[in-house]
C-alpha positions as CSV (number, residue, x, y, z in Angstrom):
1,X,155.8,281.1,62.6
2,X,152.2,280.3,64.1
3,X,151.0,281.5,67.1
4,X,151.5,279.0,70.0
5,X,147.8,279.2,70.8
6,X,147.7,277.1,67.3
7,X,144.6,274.8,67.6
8,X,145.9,271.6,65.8
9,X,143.9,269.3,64.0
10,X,144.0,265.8,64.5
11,X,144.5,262.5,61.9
12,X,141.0,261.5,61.8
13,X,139.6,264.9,62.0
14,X,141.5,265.4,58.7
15,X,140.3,262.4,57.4
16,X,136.9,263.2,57.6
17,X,137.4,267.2,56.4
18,X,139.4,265.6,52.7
19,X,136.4,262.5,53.0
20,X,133.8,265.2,52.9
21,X,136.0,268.1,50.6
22,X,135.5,270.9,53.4
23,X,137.0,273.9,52.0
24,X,139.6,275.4,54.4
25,X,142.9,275.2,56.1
26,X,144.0,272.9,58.9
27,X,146.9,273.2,61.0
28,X,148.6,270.0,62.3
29,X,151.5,271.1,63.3
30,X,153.8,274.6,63.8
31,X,154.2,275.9,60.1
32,X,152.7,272.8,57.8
33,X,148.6,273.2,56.9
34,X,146.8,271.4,55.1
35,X,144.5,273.1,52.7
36,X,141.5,271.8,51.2
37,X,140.2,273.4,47.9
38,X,136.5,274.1,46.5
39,X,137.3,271.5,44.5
40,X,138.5,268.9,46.9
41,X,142.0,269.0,45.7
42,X,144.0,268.4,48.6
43,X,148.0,269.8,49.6
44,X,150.1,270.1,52.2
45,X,151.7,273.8,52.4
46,X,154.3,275.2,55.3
47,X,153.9,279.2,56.5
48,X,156.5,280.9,58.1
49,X,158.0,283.9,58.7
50,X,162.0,284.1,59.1
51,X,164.1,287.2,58.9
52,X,161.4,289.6,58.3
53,X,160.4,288.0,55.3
54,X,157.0,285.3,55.2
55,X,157.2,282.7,52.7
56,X,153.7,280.4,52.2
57,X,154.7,277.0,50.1
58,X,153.0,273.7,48.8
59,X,155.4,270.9,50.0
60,X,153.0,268.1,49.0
61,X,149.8,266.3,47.8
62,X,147.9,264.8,50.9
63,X,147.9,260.4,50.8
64,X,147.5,257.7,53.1
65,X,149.3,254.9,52.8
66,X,150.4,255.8,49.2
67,X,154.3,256.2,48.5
68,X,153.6,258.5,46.2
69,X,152.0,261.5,48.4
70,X,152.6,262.6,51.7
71,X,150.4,261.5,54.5
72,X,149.7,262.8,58.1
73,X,152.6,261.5,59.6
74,X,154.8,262.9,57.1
75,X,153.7,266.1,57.9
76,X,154.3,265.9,61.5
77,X,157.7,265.1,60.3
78,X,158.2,267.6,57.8
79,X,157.3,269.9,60.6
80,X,159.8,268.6,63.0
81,X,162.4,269.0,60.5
82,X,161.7,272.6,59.5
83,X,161.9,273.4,63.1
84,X,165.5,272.2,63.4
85,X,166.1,274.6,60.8
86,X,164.8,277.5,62.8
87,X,166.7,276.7,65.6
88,X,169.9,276.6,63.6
89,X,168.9,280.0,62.3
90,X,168.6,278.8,58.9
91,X,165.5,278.9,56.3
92,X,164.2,275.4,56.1
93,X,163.4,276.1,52.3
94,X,166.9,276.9,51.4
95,X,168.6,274.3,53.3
96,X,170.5,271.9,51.2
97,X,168.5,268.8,50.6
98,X,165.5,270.7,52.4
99,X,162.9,269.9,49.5
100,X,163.6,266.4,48.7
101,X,160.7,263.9,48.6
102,X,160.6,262.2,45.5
103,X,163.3,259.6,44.2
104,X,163.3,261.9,41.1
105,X,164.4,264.5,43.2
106,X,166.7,262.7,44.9
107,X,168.5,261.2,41.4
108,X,168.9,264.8,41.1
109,X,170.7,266.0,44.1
110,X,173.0,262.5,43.7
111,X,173.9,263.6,40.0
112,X,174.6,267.0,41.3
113,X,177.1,266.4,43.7
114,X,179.0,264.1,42.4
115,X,182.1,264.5,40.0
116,X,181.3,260.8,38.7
117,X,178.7,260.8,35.5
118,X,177.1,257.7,36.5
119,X,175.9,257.7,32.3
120,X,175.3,253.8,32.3
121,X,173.3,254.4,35.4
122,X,171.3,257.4,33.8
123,X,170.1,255.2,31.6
124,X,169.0,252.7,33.2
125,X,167.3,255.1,35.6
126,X,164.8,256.3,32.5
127,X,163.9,252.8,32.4
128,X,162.4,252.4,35.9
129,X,161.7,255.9,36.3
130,X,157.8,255.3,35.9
131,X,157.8,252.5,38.8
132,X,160.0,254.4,41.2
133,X,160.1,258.7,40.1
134,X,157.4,259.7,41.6
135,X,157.8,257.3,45.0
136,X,158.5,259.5,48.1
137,X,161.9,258.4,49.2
138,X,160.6,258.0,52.9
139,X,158.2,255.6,51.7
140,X,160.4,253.2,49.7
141,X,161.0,249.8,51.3
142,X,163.5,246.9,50.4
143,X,160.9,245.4,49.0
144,X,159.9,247.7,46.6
145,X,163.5,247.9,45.1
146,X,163.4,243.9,45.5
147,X,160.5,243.7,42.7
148,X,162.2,246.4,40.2
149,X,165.0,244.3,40.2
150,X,163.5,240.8,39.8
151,X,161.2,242.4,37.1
152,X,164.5,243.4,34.9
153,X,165.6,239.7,35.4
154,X,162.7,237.6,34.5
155,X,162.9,239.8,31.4
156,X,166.3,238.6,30.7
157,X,168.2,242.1,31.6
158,X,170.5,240.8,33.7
159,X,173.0,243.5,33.2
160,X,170.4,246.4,33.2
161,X,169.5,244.8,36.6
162,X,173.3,244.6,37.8
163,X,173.9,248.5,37.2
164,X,170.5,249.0,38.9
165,X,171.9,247.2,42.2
166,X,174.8,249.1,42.1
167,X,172.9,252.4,41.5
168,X,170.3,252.0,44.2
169,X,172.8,251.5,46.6
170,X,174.5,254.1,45.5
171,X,171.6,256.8,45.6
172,X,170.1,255.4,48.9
173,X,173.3,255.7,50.7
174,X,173.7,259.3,49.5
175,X,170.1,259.7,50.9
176,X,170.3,257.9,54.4
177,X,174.1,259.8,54.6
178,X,172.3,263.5,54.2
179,X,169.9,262.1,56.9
180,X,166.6,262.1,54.1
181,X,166.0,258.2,55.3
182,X,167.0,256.6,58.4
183,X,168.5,253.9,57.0
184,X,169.7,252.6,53.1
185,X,167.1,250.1,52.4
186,X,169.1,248.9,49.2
187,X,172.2,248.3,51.7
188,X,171.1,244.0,51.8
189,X,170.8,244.1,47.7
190,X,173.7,241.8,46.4
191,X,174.3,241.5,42.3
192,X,174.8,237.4,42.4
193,X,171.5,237.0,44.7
194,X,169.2,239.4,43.3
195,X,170.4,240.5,39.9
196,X,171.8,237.3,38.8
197,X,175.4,238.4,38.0
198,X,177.7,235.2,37.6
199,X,181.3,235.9,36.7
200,X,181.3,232.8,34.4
201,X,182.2,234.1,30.9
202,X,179.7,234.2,28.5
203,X,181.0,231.6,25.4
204,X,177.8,231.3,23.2
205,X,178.4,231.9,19.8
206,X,176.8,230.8,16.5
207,X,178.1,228.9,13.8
208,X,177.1,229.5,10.6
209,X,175.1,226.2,10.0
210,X,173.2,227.9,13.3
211,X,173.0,231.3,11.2
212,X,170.9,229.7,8.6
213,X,168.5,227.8,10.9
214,X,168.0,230.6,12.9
215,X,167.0,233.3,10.5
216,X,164.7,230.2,9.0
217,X,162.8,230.3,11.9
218,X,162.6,233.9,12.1
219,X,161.0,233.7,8.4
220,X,158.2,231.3,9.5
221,X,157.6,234.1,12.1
222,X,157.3,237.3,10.4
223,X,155.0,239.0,12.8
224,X,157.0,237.9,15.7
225,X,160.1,238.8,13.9
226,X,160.0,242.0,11.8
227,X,162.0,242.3,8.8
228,X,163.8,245.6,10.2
229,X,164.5,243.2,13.3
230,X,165.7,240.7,11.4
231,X,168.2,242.9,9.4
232,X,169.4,244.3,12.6
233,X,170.6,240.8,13.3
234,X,172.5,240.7,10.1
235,X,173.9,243.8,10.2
236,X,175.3,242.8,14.0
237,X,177.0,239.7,12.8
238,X,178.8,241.0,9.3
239,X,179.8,244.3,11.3
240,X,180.6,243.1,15.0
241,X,178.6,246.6,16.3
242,X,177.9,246.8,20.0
243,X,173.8,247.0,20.7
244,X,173.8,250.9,21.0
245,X,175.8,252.0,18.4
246,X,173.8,250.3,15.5
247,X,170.5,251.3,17.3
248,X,171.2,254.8,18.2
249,X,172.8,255.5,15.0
250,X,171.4,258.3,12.7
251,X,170.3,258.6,8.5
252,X,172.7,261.1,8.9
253,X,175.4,259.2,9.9
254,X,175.4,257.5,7.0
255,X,176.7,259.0,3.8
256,X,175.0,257.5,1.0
257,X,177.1,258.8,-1.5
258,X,180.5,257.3,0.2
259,X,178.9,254.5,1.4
260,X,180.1,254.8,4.8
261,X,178.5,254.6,8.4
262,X,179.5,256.5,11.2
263,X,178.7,254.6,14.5
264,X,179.2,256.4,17.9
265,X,180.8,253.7,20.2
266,X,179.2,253.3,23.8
267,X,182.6,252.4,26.3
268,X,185.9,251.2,25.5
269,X,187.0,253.0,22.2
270,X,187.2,256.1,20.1
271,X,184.9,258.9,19.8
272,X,183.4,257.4,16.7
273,X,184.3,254.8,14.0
274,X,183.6,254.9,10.3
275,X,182.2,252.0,8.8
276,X,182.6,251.2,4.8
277,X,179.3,249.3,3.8
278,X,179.9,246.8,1.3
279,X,177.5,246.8,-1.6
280,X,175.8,243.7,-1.2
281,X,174.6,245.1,2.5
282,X,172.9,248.2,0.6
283,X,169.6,246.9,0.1
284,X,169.1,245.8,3.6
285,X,169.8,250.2,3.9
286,X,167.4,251.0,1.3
287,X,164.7,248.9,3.1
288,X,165.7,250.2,6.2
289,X,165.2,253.8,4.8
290,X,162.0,253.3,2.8
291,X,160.5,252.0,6.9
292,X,162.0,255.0,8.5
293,X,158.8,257.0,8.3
294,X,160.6,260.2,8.5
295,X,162.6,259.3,11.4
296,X,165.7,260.5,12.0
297,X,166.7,257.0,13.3
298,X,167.8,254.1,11.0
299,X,166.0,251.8,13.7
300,X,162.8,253.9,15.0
301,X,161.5,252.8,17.6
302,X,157.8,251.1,16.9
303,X,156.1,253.0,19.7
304,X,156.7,256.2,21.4
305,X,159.8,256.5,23.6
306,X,162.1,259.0,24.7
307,X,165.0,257.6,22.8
308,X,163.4,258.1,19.4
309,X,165.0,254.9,18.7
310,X,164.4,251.0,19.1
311,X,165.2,250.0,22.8
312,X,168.3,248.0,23.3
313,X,165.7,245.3,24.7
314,X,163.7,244.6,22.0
315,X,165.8,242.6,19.8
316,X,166.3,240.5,22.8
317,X,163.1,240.0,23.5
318,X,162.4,238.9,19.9
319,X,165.0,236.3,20.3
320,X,164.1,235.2,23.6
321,X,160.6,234.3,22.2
322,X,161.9,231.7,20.1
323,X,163.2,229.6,23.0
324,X,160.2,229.4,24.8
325,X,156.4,228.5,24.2
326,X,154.6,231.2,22.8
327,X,150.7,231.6,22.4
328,X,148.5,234.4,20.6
329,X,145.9,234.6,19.1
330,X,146.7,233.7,15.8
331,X,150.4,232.1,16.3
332,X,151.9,228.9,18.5
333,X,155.2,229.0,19.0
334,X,157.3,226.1,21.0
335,X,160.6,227.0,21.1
336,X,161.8,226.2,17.5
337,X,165.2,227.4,18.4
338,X,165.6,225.0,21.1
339,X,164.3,222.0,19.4
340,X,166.8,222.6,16.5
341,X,169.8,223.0,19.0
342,X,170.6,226.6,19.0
343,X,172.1,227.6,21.6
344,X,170.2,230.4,23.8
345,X,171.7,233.7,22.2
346,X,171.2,237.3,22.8
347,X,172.5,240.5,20.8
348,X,176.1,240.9,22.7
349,X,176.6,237.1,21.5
350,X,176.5,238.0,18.0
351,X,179.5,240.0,18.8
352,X,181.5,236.9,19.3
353,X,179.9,235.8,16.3
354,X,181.3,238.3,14.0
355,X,184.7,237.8,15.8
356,X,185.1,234.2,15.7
357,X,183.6,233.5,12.2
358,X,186.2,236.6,10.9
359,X,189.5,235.1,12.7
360,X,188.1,231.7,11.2
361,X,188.3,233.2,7.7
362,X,191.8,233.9,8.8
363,X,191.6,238.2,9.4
364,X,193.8,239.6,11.6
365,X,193.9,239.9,14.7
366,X,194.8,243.3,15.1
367,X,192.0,244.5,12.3
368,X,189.3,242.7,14.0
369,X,190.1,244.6,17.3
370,X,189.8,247.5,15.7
371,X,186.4,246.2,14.0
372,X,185.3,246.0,17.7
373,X,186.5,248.8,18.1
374,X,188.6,248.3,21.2
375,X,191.5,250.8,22.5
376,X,195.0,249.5,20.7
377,X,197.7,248.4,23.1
378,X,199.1,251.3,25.5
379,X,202.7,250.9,24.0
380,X,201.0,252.0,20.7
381,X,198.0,254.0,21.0
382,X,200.3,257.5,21.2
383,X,201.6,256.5,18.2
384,X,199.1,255.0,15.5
385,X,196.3,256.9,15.1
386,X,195.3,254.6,12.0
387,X,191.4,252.9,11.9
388,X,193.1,250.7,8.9
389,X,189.8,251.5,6.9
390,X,191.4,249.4,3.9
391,X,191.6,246.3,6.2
392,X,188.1,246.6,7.5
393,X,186.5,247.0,4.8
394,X,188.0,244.0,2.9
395,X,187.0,242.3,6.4
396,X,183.4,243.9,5.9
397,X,183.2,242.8,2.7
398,X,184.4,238.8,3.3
399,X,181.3,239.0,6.6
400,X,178.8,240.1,3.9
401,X,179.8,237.5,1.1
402,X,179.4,234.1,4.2
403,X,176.4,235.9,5.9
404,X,174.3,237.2,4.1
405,X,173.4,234.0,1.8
406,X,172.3,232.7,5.3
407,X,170.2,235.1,6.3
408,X,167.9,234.7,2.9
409,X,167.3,238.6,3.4
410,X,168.0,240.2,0.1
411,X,165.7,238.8,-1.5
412,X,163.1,239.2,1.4
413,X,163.8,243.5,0.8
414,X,163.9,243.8,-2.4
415,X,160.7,242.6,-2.9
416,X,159.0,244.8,-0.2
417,X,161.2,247.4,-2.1
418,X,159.2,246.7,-5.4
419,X,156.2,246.7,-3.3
420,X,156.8,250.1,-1.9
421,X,158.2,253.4,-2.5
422,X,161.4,253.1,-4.8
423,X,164.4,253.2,-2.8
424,X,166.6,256.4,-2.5
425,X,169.8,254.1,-1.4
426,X,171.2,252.3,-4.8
427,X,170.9,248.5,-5.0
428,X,173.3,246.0,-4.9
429,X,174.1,244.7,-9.0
């Protein structure tokens, strides 16, 4: 520890040694220095000696008024807290919690002690990691949580910005419990007021008449709707997938040979589900494939990511710019959607889709569920173990034959197929 004749430097006499980049090291309070490099790189760092043993560590960059680094006061702090630790007898840098500042950190900690595996959550945490990682937890406010929340609805999210209610509570709880805040400042954040969550059930669905007109309009568009967008759509209305499983599905889930996709499902079903692609749907493949550019993913994502794979928002942000006006430079769009009376759709929708336009053409009940993909009744589930592949993929088959003449898509790949590379996926007769 330091010796108590310590001369300790004051705020503004720090202020002026980092304004000026004076080399040296400047005590503010017992054990925490800040040290000023030839350089003018400035960090916080602690010295102490405990049980024989000195230890000398950087606990910070040196901010004011920045969330992101640790100021003057936070030192003082920091100081305070290591010297709790003394008294208890205990090494402030082994103390559970001790070296928590960032909200990155602090993700960690929460994930660490808990039993739950929050995976929705994870993910949704990888999207706002770049607004909130690096933030010190002490200097996150209500406010800032506020913004990263309306930001997620005004781009439509409204269930990314539900689970990201729930999971700041969550995380700022754990922190204010193990005393790293003095109070949860996502404790006021309610899912109806600031994430828009109704608990109206969604009914939108499109009928084919609606199918037609809206891939029509995506064809005026091209550069606002890509082609590999545009057979996503498809491919969500013949097969009923949820958004991740077509997106995060992999060329080598699909066996070219058997004609067969395997799709891992995201909640609410079995490890995985095979798929039989009916032949007419293989060209929309062998397009896919020839616009992979060596990507392991069927749908690559267009810029760099850490998925590898088109985000779950994209498609929905395609579709959203059709019901709105829409300038660029070389395009004007005013919502053609809207003005031919589509209703405002989004990817899950086309879910219902699939399911309603299969039970109108009469398939069962029971084989659509399992199209879906949901868990079978509890009574049978122990018992019947069966995908009915048979039954699928005459359902698969009767989805391609009504949607795909809507779509006007084969014809659409097949000649960027001429265009380009031949295809290594065989074409429909």
């Amino acid at each position: 520890m330091t010796s108590k004749t310590q001369i300790y430097v004051q705020k503004e006499d720090i202020l002026a040694h980092v304004e000026n980049a004076e080399r040296g090291k400047y005590y503010v309070a017992p054990n925490i220095f800040l040290e000023i490099t030839p350089t003018g790189k400035a960090n916080w760092r602690t010295r102490f000696k405990f049980k024989g043993k000195r230890y000398e560590k950087v606990i910070g960059a040196y901010g004011e008024d920045n969330p992101y680094f640790m100021s003057y006061g936070d030192a003082i702090e920091k100081s305070k807290d290591f010297q709790k630790s003394f008294a208890a007898r205990e090494n402030p840098l082994e103390r559970p919690h001790a070296m928590i500042e960032t909200v990155d950190e602090l993700m960690t900690a929460f994930l660490a002690h808990t039993t739950y595996k929050y995976e929705k959550e994870q993910k949704v945490y990888e999207e706002i990691k770049p607004l909130l990682g690096e933030m010190r937890i002490k200097k996150v406010t209500s406010a800032d949580l506020e913004k990263i929340i309306k930001r997620l609805v005004d781009s439509e999210r409204i269930s990314i910005a539900v689970i990201a209610v729930g999971l700041f509570k969550n995380l700022f709880d754990y922190a204010s419990i193990h005393k790293l805040i003095k109070e949860n400042v996502a404790a006021h954040l309610n899912k109806a007021k600031h994430a828009g969550q109704t608990n109206e059930v969604r009914k939108v669905r499109l009928r084919l008449s609606q199918i037609r007109k809206v891939f029509n309009v995506f064809q005026q568009y091209p550069t606002q709707a890509r082609l590999a967008h545009q057979c996503a759509i498809a491919l969500y209305i013949i097969f009923g997938f949820r958004k991740g499983e077509l997106l995060s599905a992999k060329w080598q889930d699909f066996d070219e040979e058997e004609q067969e996709l395997t799709v891992r499902p995201s909640k609410m079903g079995d490890e995985e589900l095979t798929v039989r692609i009916p032949d007419a749907v293989l060209p929309l493949f062998s397009y896919l494939r020839s616009q992979a550019n060596d990507s392991s993913f069927i749908f690559p994502t267009i810029r760099c990511s850490a998925s590898g794979h088109l985000s779950l928002s994209t498609l929905n942000a395609m579709i959203n710019t059709f019901f709105k006006a829409h300038k660029t430079r070389t395009v004007e769009i005013n919502n053609p959607m809207g003005e031919l009376n589509i209703p405002k759709f989004c990817v899950h929708d086309l879910r219902r889709t699939f399911t309603t336009i299969a039970a109108d053409h009469r398939v069962a009940d029971n084989v659509i569920e399992l199209g879906l993909n949901h868990l079978k009744r509890k009574s049978i589930r122990p018992y019947d173990h069966s995908s009915r592949p048979q039954e699928r993929g005459e359902m698969y088959e009767l989805m391609a034959e009504v949607i795909l003449p809507l779509t006007n898509l084969i014809p659409l790949v097949q000649e960027q197929l001429q265009e380009n590379i031949a295809p290594s996926l065989p074409q429909a007769a």
